[in-house]
KELUM-856655 format. One record per residue (C-alpha): residue in three letters; x negated, y, z negated. Coordinates in steps of 0.001 Angstrom, whole numbers, padded with zeros to 6 digits, always signed. Layout:
N
ALAXYZ...
This chain:
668
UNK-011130+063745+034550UNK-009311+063695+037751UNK-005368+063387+037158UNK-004365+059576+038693UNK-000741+061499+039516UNK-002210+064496+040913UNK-000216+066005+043663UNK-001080+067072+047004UNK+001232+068723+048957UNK+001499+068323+052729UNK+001187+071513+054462UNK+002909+070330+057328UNK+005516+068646+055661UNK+006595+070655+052377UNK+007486+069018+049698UNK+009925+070406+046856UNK+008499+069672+043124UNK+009484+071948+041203UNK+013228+073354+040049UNK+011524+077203+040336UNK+010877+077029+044199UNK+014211+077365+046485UNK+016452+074727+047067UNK+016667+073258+050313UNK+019109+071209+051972UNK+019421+067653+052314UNK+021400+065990+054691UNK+021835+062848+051720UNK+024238+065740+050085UNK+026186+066600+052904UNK+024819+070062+052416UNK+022350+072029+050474UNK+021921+071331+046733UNK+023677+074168+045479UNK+026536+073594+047343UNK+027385+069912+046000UNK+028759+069648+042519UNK+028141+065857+042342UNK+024030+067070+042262UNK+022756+069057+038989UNK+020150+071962+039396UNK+016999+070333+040079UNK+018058+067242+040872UNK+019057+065012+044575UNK+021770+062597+045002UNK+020722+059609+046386UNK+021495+055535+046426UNK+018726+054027+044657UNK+017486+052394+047892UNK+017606+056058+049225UNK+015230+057074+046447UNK+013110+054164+046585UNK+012226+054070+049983UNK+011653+058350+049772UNK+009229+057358+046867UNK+007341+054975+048318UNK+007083+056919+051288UNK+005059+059703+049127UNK+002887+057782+047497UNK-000957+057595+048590UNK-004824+056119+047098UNK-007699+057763+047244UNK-010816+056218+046718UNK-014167+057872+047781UNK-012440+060964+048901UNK-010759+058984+051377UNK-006840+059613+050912UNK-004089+057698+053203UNK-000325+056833+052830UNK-000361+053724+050241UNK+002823+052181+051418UNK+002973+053207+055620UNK+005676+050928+056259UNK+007943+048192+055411UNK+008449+044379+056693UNK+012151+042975+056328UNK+014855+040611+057334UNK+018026+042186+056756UNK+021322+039735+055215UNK+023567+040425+052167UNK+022238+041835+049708UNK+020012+044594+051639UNK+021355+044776+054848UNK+023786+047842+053466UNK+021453+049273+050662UNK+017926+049138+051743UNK+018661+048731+055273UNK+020780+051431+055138UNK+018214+053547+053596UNK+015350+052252+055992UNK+017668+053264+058769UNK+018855+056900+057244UNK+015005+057450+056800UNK+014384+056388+060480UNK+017162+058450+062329UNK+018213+061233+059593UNK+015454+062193+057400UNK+015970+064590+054826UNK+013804+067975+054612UNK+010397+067056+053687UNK+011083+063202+053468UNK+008395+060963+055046UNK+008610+058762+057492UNK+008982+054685+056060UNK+008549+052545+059706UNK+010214+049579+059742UNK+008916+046167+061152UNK+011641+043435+061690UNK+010009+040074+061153UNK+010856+036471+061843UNK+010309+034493+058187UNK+010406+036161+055259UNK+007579+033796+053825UNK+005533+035173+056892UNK+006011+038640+055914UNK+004766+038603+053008UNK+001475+036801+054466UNK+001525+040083+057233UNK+001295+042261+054436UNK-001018+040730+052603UNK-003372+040258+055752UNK-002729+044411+056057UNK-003795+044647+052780UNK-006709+042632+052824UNK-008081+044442+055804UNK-007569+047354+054557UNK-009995+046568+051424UNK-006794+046660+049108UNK-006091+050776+049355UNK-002833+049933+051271UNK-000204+047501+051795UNK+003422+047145+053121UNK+007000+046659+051343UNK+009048+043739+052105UNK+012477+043063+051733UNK+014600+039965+052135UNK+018174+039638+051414UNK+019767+037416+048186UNK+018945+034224+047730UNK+017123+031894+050383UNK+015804+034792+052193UNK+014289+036219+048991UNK+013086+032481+047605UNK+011254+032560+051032UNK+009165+034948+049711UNK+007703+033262+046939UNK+005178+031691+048041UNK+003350+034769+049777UNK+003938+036228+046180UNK+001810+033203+044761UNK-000528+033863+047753UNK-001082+037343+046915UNK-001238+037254+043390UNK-004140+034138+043642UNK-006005+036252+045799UNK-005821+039497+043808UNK-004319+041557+046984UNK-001394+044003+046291UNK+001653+043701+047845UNK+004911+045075+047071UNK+008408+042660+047537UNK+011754+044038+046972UNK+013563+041004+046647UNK+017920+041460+046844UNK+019501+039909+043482UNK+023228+039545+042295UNK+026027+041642+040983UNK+024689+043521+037754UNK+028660+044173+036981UNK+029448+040287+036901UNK+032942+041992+038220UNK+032641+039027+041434UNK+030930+036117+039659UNK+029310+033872+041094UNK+028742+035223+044426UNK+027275+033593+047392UNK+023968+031861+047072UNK+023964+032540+043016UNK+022573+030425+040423UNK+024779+029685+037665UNK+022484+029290+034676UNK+025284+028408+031606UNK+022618+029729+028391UNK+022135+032827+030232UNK+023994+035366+032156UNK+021036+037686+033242UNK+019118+034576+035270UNK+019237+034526+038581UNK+016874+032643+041556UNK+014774+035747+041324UNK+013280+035112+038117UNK+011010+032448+039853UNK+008872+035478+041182UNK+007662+036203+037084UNK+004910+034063+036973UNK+003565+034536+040673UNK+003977+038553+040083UNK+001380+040848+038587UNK+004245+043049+037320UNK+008360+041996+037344UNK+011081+044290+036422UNK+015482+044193+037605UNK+016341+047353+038394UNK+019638+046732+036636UNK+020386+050728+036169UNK+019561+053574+038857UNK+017584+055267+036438UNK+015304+052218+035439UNK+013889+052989+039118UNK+011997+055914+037989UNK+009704+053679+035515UNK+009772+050705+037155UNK+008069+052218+040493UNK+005805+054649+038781UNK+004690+050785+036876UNK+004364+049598+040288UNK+002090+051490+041768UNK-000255+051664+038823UNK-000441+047855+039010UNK-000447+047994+043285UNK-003451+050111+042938UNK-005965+049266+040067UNK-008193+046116+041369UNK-008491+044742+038363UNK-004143+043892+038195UNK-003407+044088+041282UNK-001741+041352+043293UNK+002394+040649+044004UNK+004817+043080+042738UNK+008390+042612+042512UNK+011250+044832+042186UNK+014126+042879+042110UNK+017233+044924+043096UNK+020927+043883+042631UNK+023305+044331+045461UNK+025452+046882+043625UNK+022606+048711+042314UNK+020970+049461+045423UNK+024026+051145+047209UNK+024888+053193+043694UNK+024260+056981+043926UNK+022541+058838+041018UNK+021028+062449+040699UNK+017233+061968+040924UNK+014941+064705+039736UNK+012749+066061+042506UNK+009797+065597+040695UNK+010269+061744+041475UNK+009459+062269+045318UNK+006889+064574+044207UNK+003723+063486+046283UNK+001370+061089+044177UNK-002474+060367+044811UNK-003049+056977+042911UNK-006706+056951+042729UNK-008625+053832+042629UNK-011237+053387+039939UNK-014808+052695+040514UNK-015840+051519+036942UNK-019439+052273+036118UNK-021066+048981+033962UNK-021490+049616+029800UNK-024781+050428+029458UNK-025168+047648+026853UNK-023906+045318+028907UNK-026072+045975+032063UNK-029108+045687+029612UNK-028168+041783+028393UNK-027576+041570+032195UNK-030847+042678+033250UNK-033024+040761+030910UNK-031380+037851+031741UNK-032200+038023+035048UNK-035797+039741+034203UNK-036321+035939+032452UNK-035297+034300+035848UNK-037449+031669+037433UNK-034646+030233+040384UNK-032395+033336+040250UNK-029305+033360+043165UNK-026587+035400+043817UNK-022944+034405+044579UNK-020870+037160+046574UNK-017441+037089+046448UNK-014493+038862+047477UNK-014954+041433+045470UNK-018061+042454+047007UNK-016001+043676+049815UNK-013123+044630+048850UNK-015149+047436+046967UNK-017254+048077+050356UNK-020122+046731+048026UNK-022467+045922+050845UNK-025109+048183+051303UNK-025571+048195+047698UNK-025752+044526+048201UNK-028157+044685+050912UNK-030503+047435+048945UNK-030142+045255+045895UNK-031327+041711+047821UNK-034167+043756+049257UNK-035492+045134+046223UNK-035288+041649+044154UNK-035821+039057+046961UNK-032951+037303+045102UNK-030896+034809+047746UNK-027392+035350+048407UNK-024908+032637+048869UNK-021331+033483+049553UNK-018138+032379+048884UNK-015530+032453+051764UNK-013324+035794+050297UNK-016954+036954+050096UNK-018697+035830+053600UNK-020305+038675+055405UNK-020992+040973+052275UNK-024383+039974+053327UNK-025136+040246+057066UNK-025748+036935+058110UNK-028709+038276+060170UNK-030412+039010+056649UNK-033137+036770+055760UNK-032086+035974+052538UNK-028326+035549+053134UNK-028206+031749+052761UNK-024249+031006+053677UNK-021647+029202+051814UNK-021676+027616+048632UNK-019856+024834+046905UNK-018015+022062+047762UNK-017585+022633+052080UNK-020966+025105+051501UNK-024351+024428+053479UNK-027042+022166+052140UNK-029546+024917+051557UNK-026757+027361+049594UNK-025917+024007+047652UNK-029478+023168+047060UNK-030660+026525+045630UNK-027773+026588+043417UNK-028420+022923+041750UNK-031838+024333+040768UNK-030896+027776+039620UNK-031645+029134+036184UNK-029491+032384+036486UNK-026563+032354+038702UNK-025454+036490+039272UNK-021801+036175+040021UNK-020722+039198+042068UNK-016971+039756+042472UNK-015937+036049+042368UNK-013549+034263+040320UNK-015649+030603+040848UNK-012620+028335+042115UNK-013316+025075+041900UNK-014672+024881+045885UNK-017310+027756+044690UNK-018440+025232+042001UNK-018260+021964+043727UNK-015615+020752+040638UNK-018144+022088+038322UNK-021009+020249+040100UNK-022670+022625+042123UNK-025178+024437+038939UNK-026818+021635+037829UNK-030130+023099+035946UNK-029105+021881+032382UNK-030282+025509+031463UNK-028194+027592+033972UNK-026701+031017+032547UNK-024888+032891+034393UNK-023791+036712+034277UNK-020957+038116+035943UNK-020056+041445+037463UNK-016808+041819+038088UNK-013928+044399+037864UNK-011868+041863+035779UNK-012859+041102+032225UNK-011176+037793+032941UNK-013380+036536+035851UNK-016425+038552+034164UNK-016172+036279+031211UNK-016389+032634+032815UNK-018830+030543+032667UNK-019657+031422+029209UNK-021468+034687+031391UNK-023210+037700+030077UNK-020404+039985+031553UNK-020698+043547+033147UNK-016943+044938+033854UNK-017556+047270+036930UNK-016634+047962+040235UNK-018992+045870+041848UNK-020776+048684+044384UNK-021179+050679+041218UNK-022508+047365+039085UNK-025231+046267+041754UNK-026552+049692+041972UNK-026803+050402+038485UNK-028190+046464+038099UNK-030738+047492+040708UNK-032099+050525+038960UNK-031841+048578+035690UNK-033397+046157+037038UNK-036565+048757+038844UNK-039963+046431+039093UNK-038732+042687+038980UNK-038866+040788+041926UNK-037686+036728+042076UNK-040790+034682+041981UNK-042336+034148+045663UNK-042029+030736+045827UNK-038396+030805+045132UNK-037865+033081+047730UNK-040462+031614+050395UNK-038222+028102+049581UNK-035174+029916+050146UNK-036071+030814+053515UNK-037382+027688+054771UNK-034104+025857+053429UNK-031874+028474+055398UNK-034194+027572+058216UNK-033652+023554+057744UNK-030177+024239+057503UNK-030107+026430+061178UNK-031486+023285+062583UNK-028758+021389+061675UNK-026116+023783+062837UNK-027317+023595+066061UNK-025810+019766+066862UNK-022284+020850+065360UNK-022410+023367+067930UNK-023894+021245+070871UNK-021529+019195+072971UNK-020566+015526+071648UNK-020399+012465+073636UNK-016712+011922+073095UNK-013876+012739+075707UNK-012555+015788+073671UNK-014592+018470+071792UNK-015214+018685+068202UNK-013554+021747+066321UNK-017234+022704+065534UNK-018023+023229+068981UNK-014715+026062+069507UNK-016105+027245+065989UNK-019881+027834+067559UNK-018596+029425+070920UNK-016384+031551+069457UNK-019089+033075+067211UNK-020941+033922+069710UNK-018258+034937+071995UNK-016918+037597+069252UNK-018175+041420+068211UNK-019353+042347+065302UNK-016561+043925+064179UNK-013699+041161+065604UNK-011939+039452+062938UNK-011513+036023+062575UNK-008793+034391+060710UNK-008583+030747+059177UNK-006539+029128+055932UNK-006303+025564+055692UNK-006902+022032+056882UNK-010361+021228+058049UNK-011413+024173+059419UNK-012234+025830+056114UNK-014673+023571+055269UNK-016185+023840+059055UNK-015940+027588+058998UNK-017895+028181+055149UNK-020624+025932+056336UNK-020976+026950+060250UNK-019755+031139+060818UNK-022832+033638+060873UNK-020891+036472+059879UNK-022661+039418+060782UNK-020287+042301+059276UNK-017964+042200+056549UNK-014657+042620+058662UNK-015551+039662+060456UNK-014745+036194+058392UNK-011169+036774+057090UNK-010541+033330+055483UNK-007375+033173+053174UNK-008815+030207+050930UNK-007630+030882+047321UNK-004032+029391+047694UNK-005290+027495+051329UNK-001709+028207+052631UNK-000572+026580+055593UNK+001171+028975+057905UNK-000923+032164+056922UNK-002906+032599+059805UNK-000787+033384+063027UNK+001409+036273+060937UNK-002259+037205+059059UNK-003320+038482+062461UNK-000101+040423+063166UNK-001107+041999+059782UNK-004731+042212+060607UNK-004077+043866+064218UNK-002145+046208+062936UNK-004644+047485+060041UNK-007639+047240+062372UNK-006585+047960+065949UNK-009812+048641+067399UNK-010616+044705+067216UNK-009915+041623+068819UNK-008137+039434+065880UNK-008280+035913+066211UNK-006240+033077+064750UNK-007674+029585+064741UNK-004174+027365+063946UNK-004485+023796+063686UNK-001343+022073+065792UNK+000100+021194+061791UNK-000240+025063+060812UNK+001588+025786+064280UNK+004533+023226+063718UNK+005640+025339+060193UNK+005085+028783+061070UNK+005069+029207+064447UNK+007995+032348+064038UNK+005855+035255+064151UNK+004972+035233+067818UNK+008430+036749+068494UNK+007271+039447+066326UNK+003521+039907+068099UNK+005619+039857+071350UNK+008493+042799+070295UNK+005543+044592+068423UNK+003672+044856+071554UNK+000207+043645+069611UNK-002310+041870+071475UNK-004099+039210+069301UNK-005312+036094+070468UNK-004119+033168+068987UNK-006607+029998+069053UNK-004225+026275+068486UNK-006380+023405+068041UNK-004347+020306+069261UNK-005132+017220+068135UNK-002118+015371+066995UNK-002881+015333+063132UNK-004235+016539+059910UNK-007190+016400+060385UNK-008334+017884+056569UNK-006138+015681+054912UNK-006644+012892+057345UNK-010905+012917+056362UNK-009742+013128+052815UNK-007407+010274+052541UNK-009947+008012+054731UNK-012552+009273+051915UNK-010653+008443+048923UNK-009599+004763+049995UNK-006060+005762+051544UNK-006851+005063+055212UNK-005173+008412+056453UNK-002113+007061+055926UNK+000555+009608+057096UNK-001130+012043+058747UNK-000999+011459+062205UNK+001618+012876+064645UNK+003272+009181+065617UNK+006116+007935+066341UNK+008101+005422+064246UNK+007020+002204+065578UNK+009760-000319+065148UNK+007531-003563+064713UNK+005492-002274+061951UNK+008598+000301+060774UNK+005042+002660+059682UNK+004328+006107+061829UNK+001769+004306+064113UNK+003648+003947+067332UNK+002787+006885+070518UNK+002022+009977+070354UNK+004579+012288+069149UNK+005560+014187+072927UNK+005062+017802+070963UNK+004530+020123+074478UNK+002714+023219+072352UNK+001640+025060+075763UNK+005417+025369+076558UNK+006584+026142+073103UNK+004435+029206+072572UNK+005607+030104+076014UNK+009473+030253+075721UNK+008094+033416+073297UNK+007438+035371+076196UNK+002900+035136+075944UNK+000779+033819+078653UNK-000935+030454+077118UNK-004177+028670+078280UNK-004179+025255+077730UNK-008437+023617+077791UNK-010008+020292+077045UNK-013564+021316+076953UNK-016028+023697+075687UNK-017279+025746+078859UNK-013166+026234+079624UNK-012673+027709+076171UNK-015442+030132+076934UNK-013704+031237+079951UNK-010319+031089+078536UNK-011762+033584+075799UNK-013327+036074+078096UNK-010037+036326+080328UNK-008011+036596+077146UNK-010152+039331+075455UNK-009278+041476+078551UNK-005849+041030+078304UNK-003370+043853+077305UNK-001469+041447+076181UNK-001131+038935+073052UNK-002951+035125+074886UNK-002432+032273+073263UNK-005316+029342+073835UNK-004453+025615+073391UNK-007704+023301+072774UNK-007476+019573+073219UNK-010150+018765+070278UNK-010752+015236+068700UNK-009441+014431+065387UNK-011979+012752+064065UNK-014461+015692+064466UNK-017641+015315+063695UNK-017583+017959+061206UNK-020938+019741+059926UNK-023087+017706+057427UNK-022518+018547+053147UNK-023633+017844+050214UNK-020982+019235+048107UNK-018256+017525+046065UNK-014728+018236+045179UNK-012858+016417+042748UNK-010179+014487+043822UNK-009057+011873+041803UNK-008639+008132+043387UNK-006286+005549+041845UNK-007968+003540+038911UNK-007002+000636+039701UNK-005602-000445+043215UNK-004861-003699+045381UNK-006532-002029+048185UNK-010602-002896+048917UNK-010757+001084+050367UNK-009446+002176+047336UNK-011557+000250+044707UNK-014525+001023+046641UNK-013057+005034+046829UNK-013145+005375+043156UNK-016609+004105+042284UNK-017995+006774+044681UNK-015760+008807+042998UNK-017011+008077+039250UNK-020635+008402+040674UNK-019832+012077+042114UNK-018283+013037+038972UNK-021055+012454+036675UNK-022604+015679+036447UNK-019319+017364+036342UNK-019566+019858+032845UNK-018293+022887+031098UNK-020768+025468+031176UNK-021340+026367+028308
């Protein structure tokens, strides 16, 4: 068995690791090691950031016998708290590296909340084998980060946040920005980040480092933990020296497991599925994270089983494939959402079945629906009451394949699979086709740019209605393509996601579809596209609301109250008055980018083209109606409506909403 800490040394950039070879000098000591008392034999005096940052900067994955840098650079906004001990560090690395000390880039970003979403972007595009550091000074700046934690940690992406914390030596208590808890000394705001982290430790002493990171990385890189890590470091700590063995910076190959299925387990599996009448599959993110989809492919072929997708998992599956059938659940198509009422074994493949995969537990209807699970993590294996296979998922489709050598779904299921994908392509074609309304629908953009875009382009999408648009509509023909961050839906992902996305995959165009909402809170990031020099092309929908939430307040009986961009109108004292006089065109241009600004669909196409030839990062403004129409759906998701209401929109609203809920069940 292969050693996870195995080193490799660099031939072009030595490395000492062991107290035998000759000591060399380091400019952290003033001198060589020999020469300064303060160091013992074998051993390098650094500042804990000093150390932490030379760590990180030797630590690499390997998966496949493909081996790169697991940490290539960090993200940060500098204040108190980091601005002398890991910016110091960041900057020592930069212009003074010691002998044999690799290089740690630093990125200065706008929003520390933004970071976070760059990194995790990086991450995701890089199928999880590498990610960036981010640090943020005390207080606000590292609170800002919290919610990319949550973000990460939802999705199952690694990222690693080095958060600034108070005094450990209480000497200057409380300092700026602390919190004061009175039943506990050792609290501070950073202990928010515990239940949003996949692994917490307080580096309270210079040698709890040397645990702490080696527990980081183990967590950073194993797909079944991964997600936010957090290494909160006091102020004083980071700037204290301390004599570090040279083993720590020792280069480290973390590799990534591939975990072949139980062969028990892939046996209850298989004759599961071998007793399948209506059998589908459900891809999910896992599917590509583990570059699953050949194996996918091969497996479809051989079984004739249909594929639907979830949106972490869209484009596991060619969309060009016959039997790749599209989205599932609640904004899925009507043919995904059809096969999967009827099915009798659903074969969950690297999903963790949110509640938009399963319609609110509506979507698997057949009173006898099993399901069984392949996933990396026991945890998602198990729901559903599933016959579970733990495994990678490419390793768990091929062995399901072979297990699985001479079955074939029943012809009729798969002939009916075929001709629903092909009812559903009929409909697509209207949401695509110019409306007779003075603006465009979003679903027109959405069907220009897919044909517009490569292959191997990325898209990028989070929240509001476009989702739901992008699930049902998007023919995603590789798996690079669809990048859709929909397990915490965060507003404000998207424009710093393609900062992140650009920079793990230059070779393609990256572009962010931003709703004019999205734009208003995170709009910060341009100003690091622009000093980056990264070309991306950034797509802003205007049209003067919400238009998710808007759709789902009309829906539910509350008339989308509050979610268009109005001005207070004095007779009514309500948000109904003019439009608010938002100028978005010349916003995003006092950043420094050129900026189209279109009102139909044949301009967009042009804009496109002229931006894709740019150097340069483009921004495109769209003039699109906020009332859509969006694609047709049959799925549901629960939202509950008031029980009991004055308003006629609202009564009506919840006995639809009873009605949908009906089938809603465990299953069990």
């Amino acid at each position: 068995m292969l050693d996870p800490y195995e080193v490799t040394v660099d031939s072009a950039r030595p490395t000492v690791t062991s107290t035998s070879r000759p000591q060399v000098a380091d400019p952290h000591n003033g001198g060589s090691m020999s020469e300064n008392p303060s160091a013992r034999p074998g051993t390098v005096r650094l500042t804990v950031s000093q150390a932490l940052v030379r760590f990180l900067a030797a630590q690499h994955a390997e998966r496949d016998g493909v081996r790169e840098r697991f940490i290539p650079g960090a993200f940060g906004i500098f204040g108190h708290g980091n601005v002398a001990g890991l910016g110091q560090a960041l900057l020592q690395n930069a212009t003074d590296p010691a002998d044999g000390e690799a290089e740690m880039p630093y990125h200065l970003v706008r929003n520390e909340q933004n970071m976070v979403h760059t990194a995790v972007a990086y991450a995701r595009t890089k199928n999880r084998l590498q990610t960036y550091a981010c640090t943020a000074s005390i207080g606000p700046g590292s609170t800002n980060m919290l919610t990319g934690a949550a973000l990460a940690t939802v999705d199952r992406i690694p990222v690693l946040l080095l958060p600034s914390d108070i005094f450990t030596t209480r000497t200057v208590d409380p300092v700026l920005q602390q919190l004061e808890d009175e039943t506990a000394g050792d609290v501070s705001v950073n202990d928010a980040f515990r239940p949003v982290s996949r692994y917490f430790d307080r580096i309270s002493r210079p040698e709890q480092l040397i645990p702490a990171a080696l527990q980081a990385m183990r967590v950073l890189t194993d797909p079944a933990e991964t997600g936010a890590v957090t290494l909160s470091l006091p102020q004083d700590v980071q700037a204290e020296a301390f004599d570090w063995p040279l083993e720590f910076f020792r280069e480290r190959t973390w590799r990534v497991a591939r975990p072949v299925p139980e062969p028990a387990a892939l046996d209850r599996a298989a004759e599961v599925i071998r007793s399948a009448k209506r059998p589908v599959l459900i891809a999910g993110g896992g599917a590509i994270y583990s570059e699953a989809t050949e194996a996918l492919a091969s497996f479809t072929d051989a079984t004739s089983i249909p594929v639907l997708d979830t949106q972490a998992g869209k484009g596991a599956l060619s969309a060009d494939h016959p039997l790749c059938i599209g989205g599932v659940g609640s904004t899925g198509n009507n043919a995904a959402n059809e096969l999967a009422a009827e099915a009798d074994v659903v074969i969950g493949v690297g999903t963790r079945y949110t509640d938009f995969t399963t319609a609110s537990h509506t979507a698997f209807r057949n009173p006898e629906v099993r399901f069984v699970n392949l996933n990396v993590k026991a945890f998602d294996a198990a729901k559903h009451s599933a016959s579970m296979v733990v495994t990678d998922a490419r390793e768990g489709l091929e062995a399901l394949r072979t297990a699985l050598d001479g079955y074939r779904a029943p012809a009729e299921h798969t002939e009916l699979a075929r001709a629903r994908r092909a009812e559903w392509e009929e409909l697509v074609a209207p949401c695509f086709a110019p409306h007779d309304q003075e603006l465009p629908a979003q679903t027109e953009i959405f069907g220009a740019l897919n044909e517009l875009m490569g292959d191997e382009d990325i898209v990028i999408n989070a929240a509001g209605s476009m989702p739901g648009d992008l699930q049902a509509l998007w023919q995603a023909r590789s798996p690079v393509q669809y990048h859709l961050e929909y397990g915490y839906s965060c507003m404000g992902y998207e424009l710093p996601a393609s900062l992140g996305a650009k920079m793990a995959r230059p070779q393609s165009e990256v572009v962010a579809i931003i709703g004019d909402g999205t734009f208003q809170m995170a709009p910060q990031e341009i100003a690091t596209i622009v000093s980056e020099r990264v070309k991306v092309i950034l797509v802003i929908l205007n049209n003067h609301g919400w238009s998710s939430i808007g759709s789902l307040s009309e829906s539910h009986g509350s008339q989308r109250f509050g979610t268009r961009y109005r001005m207070r109108n004095e007779d009514t004292g309500l948000l109904d008055g003019e439009l608010v006089p938002l100028d978005i065109p010349a916003n995003i241009r006092s950043y420094g980018i050129e900026v189209q600004e279109v009102s139909d669909t044949e301009s967009f196409r042009a804009a496109y083209r002229r931006a894709e030839s740019s150097a340069e990062a483009t921004a495109i403004v769209v003039n699109t109606n906020l009332y859509g129409p969006n694609p047709p759906g049959n799925g549901w998701w629960d939202v509950p409506v008031s029980q009991v209401s004055r308003l006629e929109s609202t009564q009506t609203a919840r006995d639809d909403y009873e009605h949908q809920q009906s089938p809603q069940r465990h299953y069990l």
